[in-house]
DOVEX-441239 format. One record per residue (C-alpha): x, y, z; residue in one letter; residue number from 1. Coordinates in pm, 1 decimal. Example, Ala and Ser with C-alpha at 12.3 -4.5 7.8 and 13.67 -1.06 7.14 Angstrom:
BEGIN
<pt <1230.0; -450.0; 780.0>; A; 1>
<pt <1367.0; -106.0; 714.0>; S; 2>
//
This chain:
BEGIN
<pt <-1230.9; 648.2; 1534.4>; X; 1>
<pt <-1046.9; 330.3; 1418.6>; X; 2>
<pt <-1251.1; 322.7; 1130.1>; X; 3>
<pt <-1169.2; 664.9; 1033.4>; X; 4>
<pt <-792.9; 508.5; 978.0>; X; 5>
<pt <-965.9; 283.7; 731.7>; X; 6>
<pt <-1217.3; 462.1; 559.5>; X; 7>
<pt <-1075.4; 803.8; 473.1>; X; 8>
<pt <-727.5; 658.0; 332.8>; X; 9>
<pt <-915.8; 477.2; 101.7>; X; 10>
<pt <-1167.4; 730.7; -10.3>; X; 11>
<pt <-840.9; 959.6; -76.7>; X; 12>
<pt <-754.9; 691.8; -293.3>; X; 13>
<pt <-1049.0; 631.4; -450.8>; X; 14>
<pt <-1040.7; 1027.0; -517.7>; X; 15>
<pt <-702.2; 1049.1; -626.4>; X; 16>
<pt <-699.8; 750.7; -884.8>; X; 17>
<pt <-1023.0; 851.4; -1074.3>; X; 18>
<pt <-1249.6; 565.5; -935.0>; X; 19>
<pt <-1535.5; 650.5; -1134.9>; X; 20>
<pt <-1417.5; 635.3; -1468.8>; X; 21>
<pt <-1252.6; 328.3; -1421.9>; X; 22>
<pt <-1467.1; 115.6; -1248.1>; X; 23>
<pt <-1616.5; -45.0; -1596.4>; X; 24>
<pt <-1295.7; -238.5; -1597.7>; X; 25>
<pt <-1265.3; -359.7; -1289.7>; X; 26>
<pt <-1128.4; -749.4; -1330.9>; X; 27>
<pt <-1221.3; -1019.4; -1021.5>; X; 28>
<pt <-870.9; -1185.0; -1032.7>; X; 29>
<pt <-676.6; -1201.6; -749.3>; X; 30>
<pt <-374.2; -1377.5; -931.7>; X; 31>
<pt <-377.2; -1035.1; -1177.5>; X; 32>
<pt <-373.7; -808.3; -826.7>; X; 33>
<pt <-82.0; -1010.5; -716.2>; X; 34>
<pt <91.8; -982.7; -1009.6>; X; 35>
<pt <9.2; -610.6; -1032.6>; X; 36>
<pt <201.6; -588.9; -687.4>; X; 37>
<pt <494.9; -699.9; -795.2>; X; 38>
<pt <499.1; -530.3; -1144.7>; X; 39>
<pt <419.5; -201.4; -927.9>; X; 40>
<pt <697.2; -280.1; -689.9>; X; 41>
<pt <969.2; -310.5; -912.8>; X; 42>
<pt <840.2; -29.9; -1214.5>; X; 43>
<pt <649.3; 223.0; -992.1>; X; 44>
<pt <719.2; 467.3; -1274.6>; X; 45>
<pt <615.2; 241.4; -1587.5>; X; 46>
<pt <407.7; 390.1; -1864.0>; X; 47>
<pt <123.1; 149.5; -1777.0>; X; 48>
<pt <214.3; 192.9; -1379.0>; X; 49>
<pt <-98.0; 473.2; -1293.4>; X; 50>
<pt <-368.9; 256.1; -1532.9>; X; 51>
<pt <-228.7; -98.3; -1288.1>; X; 52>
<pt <-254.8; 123.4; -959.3>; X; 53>
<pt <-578.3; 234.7; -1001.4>; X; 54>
<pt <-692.7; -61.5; -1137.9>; X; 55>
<pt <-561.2; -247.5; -840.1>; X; 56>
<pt <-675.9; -1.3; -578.5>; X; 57>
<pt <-1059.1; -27.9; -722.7>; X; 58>
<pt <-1069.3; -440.4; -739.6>; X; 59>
<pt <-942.3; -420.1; -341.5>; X; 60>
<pt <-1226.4; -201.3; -219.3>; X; 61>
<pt <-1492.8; -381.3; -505.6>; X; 62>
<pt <-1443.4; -751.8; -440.2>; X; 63>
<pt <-1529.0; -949.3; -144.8>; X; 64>
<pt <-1239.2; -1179.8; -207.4>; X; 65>
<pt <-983.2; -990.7; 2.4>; X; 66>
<pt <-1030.2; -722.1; 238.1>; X; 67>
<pt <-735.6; -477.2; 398.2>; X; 68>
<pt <-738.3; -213.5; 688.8>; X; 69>
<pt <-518.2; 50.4; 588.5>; X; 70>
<pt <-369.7; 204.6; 883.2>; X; 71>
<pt <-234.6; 547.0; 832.2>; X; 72>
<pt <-18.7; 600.1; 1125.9>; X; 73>
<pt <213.4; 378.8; 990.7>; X; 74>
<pt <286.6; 625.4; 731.1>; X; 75>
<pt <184.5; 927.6; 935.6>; X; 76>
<pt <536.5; 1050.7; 898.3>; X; 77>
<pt <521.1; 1108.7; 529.5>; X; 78>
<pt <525.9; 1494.5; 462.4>; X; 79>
<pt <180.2; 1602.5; 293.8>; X; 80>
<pt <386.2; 1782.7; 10.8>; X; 81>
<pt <596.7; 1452.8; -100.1>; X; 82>
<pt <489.0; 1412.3; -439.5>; X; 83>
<pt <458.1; 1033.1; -398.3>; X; 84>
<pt <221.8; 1010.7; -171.2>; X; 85>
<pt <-44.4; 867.4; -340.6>; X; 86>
<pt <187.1; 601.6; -519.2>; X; 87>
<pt <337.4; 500.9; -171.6>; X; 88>
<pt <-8.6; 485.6; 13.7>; X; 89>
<pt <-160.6; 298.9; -292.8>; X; 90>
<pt <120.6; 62.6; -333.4>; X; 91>
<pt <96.9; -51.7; 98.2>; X; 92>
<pt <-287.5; -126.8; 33.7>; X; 93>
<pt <-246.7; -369.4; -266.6>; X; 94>
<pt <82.4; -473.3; -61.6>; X; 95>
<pt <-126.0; -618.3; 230.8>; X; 96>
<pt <-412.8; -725.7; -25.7>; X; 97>
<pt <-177.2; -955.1; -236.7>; X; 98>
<pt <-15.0; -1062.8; 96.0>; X; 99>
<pt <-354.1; -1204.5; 190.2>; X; 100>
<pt <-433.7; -1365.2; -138.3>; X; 101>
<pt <-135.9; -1536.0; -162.1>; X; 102>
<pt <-112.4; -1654.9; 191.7>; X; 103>
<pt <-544.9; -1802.2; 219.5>; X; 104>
<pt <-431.9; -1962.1; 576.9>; X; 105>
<pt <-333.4; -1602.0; 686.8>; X; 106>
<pt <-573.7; -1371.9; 589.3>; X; 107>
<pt <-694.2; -1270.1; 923.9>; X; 108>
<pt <-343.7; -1254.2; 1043.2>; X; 109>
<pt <-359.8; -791.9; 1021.3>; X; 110>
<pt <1.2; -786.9; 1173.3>; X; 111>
<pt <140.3; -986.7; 890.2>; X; 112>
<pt <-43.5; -809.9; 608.5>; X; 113>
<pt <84.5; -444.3; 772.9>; X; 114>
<pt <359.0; -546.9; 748.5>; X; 115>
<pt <412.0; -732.5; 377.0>; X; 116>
<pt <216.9; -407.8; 320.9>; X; 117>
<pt <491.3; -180.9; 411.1>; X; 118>
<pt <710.3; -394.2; 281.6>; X; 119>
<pt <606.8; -345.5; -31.5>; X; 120>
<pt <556.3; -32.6; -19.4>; X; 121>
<pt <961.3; 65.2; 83.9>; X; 122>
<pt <1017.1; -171.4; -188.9>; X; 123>
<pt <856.2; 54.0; -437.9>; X; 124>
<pt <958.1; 358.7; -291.0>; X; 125>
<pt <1349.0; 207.6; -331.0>; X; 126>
<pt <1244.1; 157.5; -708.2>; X; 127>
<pt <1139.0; 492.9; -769.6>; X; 128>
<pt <1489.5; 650.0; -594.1>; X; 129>
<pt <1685.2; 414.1; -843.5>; X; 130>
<pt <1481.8; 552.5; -1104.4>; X; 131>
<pt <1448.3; 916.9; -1011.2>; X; 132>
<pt <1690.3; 1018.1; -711.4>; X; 133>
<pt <1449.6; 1366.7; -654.5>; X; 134>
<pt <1202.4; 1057.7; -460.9>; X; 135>
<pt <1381.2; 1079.7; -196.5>; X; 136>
<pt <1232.5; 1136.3; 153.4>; X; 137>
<pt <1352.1; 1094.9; 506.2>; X; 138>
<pt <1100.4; 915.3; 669.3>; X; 139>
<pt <1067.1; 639.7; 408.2>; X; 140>
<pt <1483.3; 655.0; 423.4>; X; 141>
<pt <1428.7; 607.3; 804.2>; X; 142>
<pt <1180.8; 300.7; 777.6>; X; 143>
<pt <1404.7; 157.4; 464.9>; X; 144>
<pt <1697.1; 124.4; 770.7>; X; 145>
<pt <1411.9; 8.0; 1023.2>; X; 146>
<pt <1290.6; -264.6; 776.1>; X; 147>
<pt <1603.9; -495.3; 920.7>; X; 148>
<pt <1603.3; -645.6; 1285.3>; X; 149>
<pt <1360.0; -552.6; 1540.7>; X; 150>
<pt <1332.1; -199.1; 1498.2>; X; 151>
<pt <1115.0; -286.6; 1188.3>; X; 152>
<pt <899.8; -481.1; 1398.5>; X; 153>
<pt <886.3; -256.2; 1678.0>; X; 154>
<pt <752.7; 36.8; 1455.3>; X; 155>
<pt <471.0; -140.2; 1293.1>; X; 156>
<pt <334.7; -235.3; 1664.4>; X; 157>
<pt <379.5; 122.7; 1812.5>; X; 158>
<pt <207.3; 243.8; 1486.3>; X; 159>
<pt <-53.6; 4.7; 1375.3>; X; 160>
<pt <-376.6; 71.1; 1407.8>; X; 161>
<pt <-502.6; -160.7; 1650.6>; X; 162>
<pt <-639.5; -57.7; 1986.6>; X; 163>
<pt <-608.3; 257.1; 1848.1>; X; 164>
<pt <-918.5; 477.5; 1913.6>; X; 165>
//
């Protein structure tokens, strides 16, 4: 079952973002996939935003330099009609991937990416509210408010993945 959690978020994804016509252009550079994380974080709306997302999302299930579990109950709250889905579940898996690549003496360390993975995902989300107050949605309002102190840290372990069966 846990790899259910893994393996159908990412075929959605691979679905959603048009994986076959864009695989010819698939870079191997983790420093662009970083880079891309924080360019998506801050201007989840840009012009060039859905080419770097999907280009993102296919280099982190192609390479073998950097590999994720994405964990859906942690965003299990997220109503299926929010139009931002994709974007928000997209933007947690490159998240925990550029987490890993730019922290080499932590990449087996799948409570720390889950988290910089949801971090970065809020982050976004905040970006696009800025940008387009209609974004808005309780339960990423909720886990912005969580994000500080220990209730942050108590959701992601009574939603990750782990154990889980």
């Amino acid at each position: 079952m846990k790899k259910i959690y893994t393996i159908i978020p990412a075929v959605m994804l691979l679905i959603l973002f048009g994986a076959a016509s864009a695989s010819s252009q698939v870079k191997d550079e983790p420093g662009t996939l970083i880079k891309a994380a924080k360019f998506l974080e801050e201007k989840p709306f840009d012009k060039d935003a859905k080419n770097i997302r999907s280009w993102a999302i296919i280099w982190v299930t192609q390479t073998d330099k950097v590999g994720v579990t994405v964990c859906s109950l942690l965003l299990s709250g997220l109503n299926d009609k929010y139009k931002y889905n994709p974007e928000i579940l997209a933007q947690y898996t490159i998240g925990m991937a550029a987490f890993k690549l730019s922290n080499p003496d932590r990449t087996k360390d799948e409570d720390a990416a889950q988290v910089a993975g949801m971090k970065s995902a809020l982050i976004a989300y905040q970006a696009m509210v800025k940008e387009q107050p209609k974004a808005k949605n309780p339960f990423l309002d909720d886990l912005v408010t969580k994000r500080v102190g220990d209730s942050w840290a108590n959701y992601v372990a009574e939603h990750n993945c782990k154990g889980k069966k």
